[in-house]
C-alpha positions as CSV (number, residue, x, y, z in Angstrom):
1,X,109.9,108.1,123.6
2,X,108.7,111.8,123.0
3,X,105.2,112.4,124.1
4,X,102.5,111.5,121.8
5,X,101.2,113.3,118.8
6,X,97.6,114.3,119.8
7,X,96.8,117.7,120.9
8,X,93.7,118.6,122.5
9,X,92.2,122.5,122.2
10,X,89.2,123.9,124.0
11,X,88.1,126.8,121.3
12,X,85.2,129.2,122.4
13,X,83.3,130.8,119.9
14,X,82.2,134.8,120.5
15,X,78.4,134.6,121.0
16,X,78.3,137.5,118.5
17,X,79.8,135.5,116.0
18,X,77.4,132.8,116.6
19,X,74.2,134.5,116.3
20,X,75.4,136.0,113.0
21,X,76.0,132.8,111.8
22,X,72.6,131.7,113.2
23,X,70.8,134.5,111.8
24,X,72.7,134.2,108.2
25,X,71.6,130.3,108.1
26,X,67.8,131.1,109.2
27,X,67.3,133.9,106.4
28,X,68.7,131.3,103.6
29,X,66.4,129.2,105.6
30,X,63.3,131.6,105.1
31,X,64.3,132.6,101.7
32,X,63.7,128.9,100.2
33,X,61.4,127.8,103.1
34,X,57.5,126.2,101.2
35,X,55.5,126.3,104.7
36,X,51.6,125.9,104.5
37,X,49.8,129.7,104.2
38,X,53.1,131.3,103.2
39,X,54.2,132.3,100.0
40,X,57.9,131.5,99.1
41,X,60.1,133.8,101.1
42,X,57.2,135.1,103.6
43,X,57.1,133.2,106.3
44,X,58.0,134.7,109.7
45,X,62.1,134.6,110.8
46,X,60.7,133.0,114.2
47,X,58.6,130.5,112.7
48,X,61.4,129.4,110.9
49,X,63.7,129.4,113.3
50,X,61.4,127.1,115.4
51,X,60.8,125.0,112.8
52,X,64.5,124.1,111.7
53,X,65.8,124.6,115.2
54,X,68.2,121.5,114.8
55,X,68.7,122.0,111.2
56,X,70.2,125.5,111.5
57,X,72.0,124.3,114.6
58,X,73.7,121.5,113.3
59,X,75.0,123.8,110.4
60,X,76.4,126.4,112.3
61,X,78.0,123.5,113.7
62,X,79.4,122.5,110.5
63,X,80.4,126.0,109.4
64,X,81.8,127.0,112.5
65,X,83.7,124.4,114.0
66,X,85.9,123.9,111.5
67,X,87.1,127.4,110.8
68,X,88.0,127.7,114.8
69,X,90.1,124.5,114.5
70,X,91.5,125.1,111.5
71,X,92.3,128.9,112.6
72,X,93.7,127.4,115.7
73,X,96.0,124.7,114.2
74,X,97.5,127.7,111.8
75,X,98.1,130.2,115.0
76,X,99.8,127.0,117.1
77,X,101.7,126.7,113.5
78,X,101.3,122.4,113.6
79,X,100.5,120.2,110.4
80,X,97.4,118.3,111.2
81,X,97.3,114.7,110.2
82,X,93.6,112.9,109.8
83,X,90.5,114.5,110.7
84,X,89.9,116.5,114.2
85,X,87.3,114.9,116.8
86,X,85.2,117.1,118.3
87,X,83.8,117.0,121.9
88,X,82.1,118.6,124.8
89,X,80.5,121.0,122.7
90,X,78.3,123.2,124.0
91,X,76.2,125.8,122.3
92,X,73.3,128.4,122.3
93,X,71.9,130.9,120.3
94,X,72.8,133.7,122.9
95,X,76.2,132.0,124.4
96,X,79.4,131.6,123.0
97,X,79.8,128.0,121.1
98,X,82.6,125.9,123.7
99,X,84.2,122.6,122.7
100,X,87.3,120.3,122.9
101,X,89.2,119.7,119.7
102,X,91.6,116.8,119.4
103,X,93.8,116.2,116.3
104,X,97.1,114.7,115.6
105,X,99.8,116.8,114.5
106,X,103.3,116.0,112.5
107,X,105.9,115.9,115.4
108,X,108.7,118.2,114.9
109,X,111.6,116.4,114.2
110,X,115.1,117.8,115.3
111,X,117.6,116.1,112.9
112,X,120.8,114.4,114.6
113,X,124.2,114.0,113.1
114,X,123.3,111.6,110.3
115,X,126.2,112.6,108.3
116,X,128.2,110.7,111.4
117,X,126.6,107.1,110.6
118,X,128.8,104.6,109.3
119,X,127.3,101.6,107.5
120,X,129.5,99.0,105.3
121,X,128.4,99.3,102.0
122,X,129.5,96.1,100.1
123,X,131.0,95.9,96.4
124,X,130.6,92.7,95.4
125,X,132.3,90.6,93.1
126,X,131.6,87.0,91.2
127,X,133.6,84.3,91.3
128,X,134.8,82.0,89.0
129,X,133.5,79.4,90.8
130,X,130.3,81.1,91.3
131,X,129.5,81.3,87.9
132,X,131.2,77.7,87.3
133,X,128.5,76.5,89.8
134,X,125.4,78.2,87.9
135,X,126.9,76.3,84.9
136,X,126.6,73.2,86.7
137,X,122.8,73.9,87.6
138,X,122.1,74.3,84.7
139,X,123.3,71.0,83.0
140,X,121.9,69.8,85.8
141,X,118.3,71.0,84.9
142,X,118.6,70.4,81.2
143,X,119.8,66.5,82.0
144,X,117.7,63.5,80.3
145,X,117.1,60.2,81.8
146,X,118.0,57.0,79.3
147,X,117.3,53.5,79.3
148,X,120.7,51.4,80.0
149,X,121.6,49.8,76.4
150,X,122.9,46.9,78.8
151,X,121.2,44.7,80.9
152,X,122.5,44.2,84.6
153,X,121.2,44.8,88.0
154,X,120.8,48.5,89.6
155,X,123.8,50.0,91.1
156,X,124.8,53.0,93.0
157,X,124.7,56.4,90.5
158,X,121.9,54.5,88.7
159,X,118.3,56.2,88.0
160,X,115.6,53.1,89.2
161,X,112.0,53.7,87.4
162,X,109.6,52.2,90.3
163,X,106.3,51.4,90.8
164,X,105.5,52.2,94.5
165,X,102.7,50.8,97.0
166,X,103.2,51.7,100.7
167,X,100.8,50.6,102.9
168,X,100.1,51.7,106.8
169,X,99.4,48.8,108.5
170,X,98.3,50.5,112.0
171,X,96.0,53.0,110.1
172,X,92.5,52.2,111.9
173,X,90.1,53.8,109.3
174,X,91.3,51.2,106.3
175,X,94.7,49.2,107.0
176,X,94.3,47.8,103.1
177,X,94.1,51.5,102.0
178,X,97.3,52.3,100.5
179,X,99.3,55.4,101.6
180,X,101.5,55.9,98.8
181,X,100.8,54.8,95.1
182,X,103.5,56.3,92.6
183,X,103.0,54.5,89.1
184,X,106.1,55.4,87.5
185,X,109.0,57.4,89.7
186,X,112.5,58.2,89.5
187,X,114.8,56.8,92.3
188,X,118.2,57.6,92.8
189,X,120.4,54.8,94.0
190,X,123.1,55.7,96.3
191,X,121.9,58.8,96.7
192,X,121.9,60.9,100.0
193,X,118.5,62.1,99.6
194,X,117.2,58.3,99.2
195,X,115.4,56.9,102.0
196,X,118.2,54.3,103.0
197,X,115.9,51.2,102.7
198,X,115.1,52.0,98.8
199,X,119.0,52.2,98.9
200,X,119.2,49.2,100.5
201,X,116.7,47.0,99.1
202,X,116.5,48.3,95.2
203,X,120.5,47.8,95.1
204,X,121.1,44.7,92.7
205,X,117.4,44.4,91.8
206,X,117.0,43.6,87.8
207,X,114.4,45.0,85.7
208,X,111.4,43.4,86.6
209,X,111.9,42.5,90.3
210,X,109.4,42.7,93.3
211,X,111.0,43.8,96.3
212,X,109.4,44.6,99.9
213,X,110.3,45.8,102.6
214,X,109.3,48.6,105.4
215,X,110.2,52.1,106.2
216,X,110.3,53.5,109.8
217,X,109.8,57.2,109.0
218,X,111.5,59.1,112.3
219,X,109.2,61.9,113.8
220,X,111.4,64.6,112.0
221,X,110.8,63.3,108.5
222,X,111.0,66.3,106.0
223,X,107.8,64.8,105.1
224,X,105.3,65.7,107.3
225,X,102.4,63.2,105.9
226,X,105.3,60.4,106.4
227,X,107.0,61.5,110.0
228,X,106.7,59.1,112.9
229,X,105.2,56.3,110.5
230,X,105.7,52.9,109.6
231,X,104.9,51.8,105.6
232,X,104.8,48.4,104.2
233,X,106.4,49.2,100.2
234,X,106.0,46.9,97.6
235,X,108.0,48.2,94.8
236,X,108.2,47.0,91.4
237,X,111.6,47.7,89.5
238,X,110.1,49.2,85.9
239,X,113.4,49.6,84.5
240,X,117.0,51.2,85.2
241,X,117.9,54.6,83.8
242,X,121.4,56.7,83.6
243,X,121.4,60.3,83.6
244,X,122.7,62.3,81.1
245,X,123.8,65.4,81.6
246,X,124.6,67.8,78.3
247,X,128.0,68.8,77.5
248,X,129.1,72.6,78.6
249,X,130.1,73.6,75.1
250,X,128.9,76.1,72.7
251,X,125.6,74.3,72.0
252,X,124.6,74.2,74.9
253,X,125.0,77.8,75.5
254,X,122.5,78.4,72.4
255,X,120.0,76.1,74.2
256,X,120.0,78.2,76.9
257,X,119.1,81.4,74.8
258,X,120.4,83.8,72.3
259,X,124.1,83.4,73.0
260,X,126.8,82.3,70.4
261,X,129.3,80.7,72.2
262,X,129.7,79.4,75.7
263,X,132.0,82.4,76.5
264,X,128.6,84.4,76.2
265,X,126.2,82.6,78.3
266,X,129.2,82.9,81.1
267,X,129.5,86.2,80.6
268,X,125.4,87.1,80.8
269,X,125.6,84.9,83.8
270,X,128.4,87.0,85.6
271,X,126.5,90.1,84.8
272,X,123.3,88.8,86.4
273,X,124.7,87.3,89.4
274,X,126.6,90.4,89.9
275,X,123.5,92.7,89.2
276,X,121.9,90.7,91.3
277,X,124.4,90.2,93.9
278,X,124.8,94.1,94.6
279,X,120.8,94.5,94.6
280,X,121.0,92.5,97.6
281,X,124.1,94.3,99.1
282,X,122.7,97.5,98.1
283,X,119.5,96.9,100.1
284,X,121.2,95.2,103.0
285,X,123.0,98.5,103.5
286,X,119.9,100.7,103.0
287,X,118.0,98.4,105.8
288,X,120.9,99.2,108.3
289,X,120.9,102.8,107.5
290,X,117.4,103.1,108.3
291,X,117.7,101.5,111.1
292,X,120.3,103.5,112.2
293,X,118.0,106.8,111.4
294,X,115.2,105.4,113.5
295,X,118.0,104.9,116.6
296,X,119.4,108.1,115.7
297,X,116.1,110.3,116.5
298,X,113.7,110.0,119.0
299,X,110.1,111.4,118.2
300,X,106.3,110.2,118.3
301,X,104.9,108.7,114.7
302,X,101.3,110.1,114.5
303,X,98.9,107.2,114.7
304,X,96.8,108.4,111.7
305,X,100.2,107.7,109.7
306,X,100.8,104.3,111.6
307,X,97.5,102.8,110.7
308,X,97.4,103.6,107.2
309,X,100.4,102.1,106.4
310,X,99.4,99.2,108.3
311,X,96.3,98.6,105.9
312,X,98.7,98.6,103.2
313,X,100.8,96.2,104.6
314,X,98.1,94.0,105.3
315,X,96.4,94.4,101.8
316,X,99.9,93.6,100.2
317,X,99.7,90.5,102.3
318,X,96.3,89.2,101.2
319,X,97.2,89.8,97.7
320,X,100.6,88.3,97.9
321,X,99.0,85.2,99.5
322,X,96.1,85.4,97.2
323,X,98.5,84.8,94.5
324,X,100.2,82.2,95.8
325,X,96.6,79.8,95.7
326,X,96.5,80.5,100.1
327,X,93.0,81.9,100.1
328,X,91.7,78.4,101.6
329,X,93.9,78.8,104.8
330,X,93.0,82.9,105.2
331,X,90.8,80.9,108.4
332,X,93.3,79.7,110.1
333,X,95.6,82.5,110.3
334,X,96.1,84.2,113.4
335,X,94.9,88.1,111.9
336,X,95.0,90.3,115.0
337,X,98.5,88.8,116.1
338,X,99.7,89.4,112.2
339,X,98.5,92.8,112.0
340,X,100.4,93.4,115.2
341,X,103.8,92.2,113.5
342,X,102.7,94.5,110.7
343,X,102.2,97.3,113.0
344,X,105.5,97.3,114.4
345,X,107.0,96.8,110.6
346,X,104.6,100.1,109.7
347,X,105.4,102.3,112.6
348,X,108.9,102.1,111.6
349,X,108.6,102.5,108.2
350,X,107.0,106.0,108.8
351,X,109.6,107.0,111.3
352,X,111.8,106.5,108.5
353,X,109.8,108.6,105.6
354,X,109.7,111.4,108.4
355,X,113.6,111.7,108.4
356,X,114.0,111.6,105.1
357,X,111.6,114.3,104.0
358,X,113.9,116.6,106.9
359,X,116.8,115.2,105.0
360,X,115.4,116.1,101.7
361,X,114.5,119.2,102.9
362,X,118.0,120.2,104.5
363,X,119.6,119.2,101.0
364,X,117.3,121.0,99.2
365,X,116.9,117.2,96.8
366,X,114.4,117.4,94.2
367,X,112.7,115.6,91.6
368,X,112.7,116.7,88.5
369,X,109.5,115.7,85.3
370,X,112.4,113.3,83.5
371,X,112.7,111.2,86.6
372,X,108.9,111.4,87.0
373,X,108.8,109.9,83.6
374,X,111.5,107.6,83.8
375,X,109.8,106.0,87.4
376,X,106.4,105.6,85.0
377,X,108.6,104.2,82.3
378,X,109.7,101.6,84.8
379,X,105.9,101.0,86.6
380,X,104.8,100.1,83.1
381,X,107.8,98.1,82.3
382,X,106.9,95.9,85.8
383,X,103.3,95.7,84.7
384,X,103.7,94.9,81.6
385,X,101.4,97.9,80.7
386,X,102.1,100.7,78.0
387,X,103.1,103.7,79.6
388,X,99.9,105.8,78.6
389,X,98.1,103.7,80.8
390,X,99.7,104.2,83.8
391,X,99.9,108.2,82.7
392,X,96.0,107.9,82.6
393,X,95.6,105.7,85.8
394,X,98.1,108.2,87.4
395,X,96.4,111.1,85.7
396,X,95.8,113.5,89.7
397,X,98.1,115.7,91.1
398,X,97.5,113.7,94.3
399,X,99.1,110.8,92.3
400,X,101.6,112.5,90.9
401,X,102.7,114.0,94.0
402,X,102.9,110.3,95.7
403,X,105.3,109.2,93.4
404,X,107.3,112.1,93.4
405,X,107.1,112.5,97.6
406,X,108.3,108.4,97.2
407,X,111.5,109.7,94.4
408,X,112.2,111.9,96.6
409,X,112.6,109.8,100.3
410,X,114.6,107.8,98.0
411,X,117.0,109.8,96.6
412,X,117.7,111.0,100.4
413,X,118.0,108.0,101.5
414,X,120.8,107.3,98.8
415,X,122.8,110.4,99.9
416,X,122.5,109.8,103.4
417,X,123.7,106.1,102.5
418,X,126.7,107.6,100.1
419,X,127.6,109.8,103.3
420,X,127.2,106.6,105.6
421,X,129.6,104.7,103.4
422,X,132.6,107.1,103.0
């Protein structure tokens, strides 16, 4: 890795330049100076100077200091990123003013042969089958669950309405305490996913039957309440259902939605699997492209950058598991060790913008107002906001700018990936 981003000056201000600047600040100082037994205006230079000794020092300071960095920055010819930190400064009225200046610059970035990267760039396709599955979900989702018109005992493929008690006889605390109480549940005889002793036991039951019996739950149970214990069920057979699943025909298609026939719902269905389907492959590609940029160059990411985008990240987090109902367990997470995950995630993610502005920049790619418009068009759409609203919420030029500066990394990351996959 290159070396880092920080760059350190040690400026020296002329000690003539100083006293002017000390001698302009004092007379503003005297001008609007109310001391007792002086009128407005008339009280002596010294006497003001001694007065607001720290106050006039402290803006030469701030008047000064900047204008030497910033003039020293433009003559070394770097783009600063953040705010300079200032150190070691020393300074008197009849000296010049000495101090350190450190502040992160934008690395320069020498592009490599990008044009050489190769990355497969899928076309996908959708099956017949594909779609012929979906179909299948679906009837699946839409069945009903009826009462059998005859009566007979339960058998495999049959739905089994139970009442459920399990009990844990080791439990210390309360041993009578049930563990499980279901009132009224669906069991599925025969089935796979059906703990074998319900299989076992419910099979040839009749309507109205107690059976009991008890479950060994092995430590791997996809349960986790369940794993590694042992429940005493007393199940009640409520009654015996078959499922019925709807037939694939044209009326089921208009169940679905605002299709006609059967042929339309497939052919919706094809277009968003395959929509879909590309969105994925599309991405996919664009993910090893930039990671082929990042191992392409070799250059230091200015921590200022790094650590902004982290706090992103890890606001997008909180929100995103804010939304899913997770505040409770924001405790128990393990913050420092997440933000360094993050970290890692950000640091790259810069790297990546980096390139792409050069890339821009080599292809001379721009962004025009209609694709502006267009992105705003879309950021409402998402929101389910009017697009005024996000005109008047994105109403700066610093606003502006971010979404075009974002339009444009992606439109070179799209040629570089059109070059990638020739």
């Amino acid at each position: 890795m290159a070396d880092s981003c920080l760059r350190t000056m040690e400026i020296e201000v002329p000690a003539d330049v100083v006293q002017k600047k000390v001698q302009r600040i004092a007379l503003d100082y005297q001008r609007h100076a109310r001391l007792p037994g002086f009128r407005q205006g008339k009280a002596p230079l010294s006497l003001i100077q001694r007065r607001y000794e720290e106050d006039i020092r402290g803006q030469a300071l701030q008047d000064l200091v900047p204008e030497y960095v910033e003039a020293e920055v433009r003559e070394k010819k770097w783009t600063p990123v953040g705010t300079p930190s200032v150190t070691d400064v020393h300074f008197a009225t009849d000296a010049p003013l000495r101090f350190k200046a450190s502040v992160e610059v934008m690395p320069e970035i020498i592009l490599g042969d990008y044009a050489s990267l190769k990355v497969h760039h899928e076309r996908t396709t959708v099956s017949d089958e594909e779609i012929a599955d979906t179909l299948k979900r679906m009837q699946a989702e839409g069945a009903t669950y009826v009462n059998l018109e005859e009566t007979r005992p339960v058998q495999d493929g049959d739905f089994a309405s139970l009442a459920v008690v399990g009990s844990d006889p080791s439990a210390a605390a309360d041993p009578d305490k049930p563990a499980v109480t279901l009132d009224d549940v669906l069991c599925e005889i025969g089935s796979e996913d059906t703990v074998k002793e319900f299989n076992d036991n419910l099979r040839g039951a009749n309507a109205g039957d107690m059976r009991t019996f008890d479950v060994v739950y092995p430590e791997d149970f996809r349960d986790t309440r369940l794993a590694g214990k042992t429940l005493a069920y007393q199940v009640k057979v409520l009654g015996i259902k078959k499922k019925q699943v709807p037939e694939l025909d044209d009326d089921f298609a208009k169940e679905m939605g605002p299709f006609e026939s059967l042929d339309a719902l497939r052919t919706r269905i094809r277009e968003d699997m395959g929509r879909h389907k590309q969105n994925e492959a599309d991405e996919d590609a664009r993910r090893r492209l930039r990671k082929g940029l990042n191992e392409l160059h070799d250059f230091p990411v200015p921590e200022t950058l790094v650590e902004k985008q982290t706090d992103r990240r890890m606001d997008r987090l909180r929100r995103q598991l804010a939304s899913q109902g997770m505040e409770q367990q924001f405790g128990s997470v393990d913050w420092p060790k997440v933000r360094t995950a993050q970290r890692e995630e950000a640091e790259q993610e810069i790297k990546t913008s980096l390139i792409l502005e050069q890339i821009a920049d080599k292809e001379n790619l721009e962004v025009t107002q209609a694709e502006v418009d267009a992105e705003i068009e879309k950021l409402a759409t998402s929101t389910g906001t009017q697009a005024a609203q996000v005109r008047a919420r994105l109403s700066s030029p610093e606003a502006i700018d971010r979404i075009k500066d974002q339009l444009r990394i992606g439109k070179a990351l799209d040629f570089a990936l059109q070059a990638a996959s020739k």
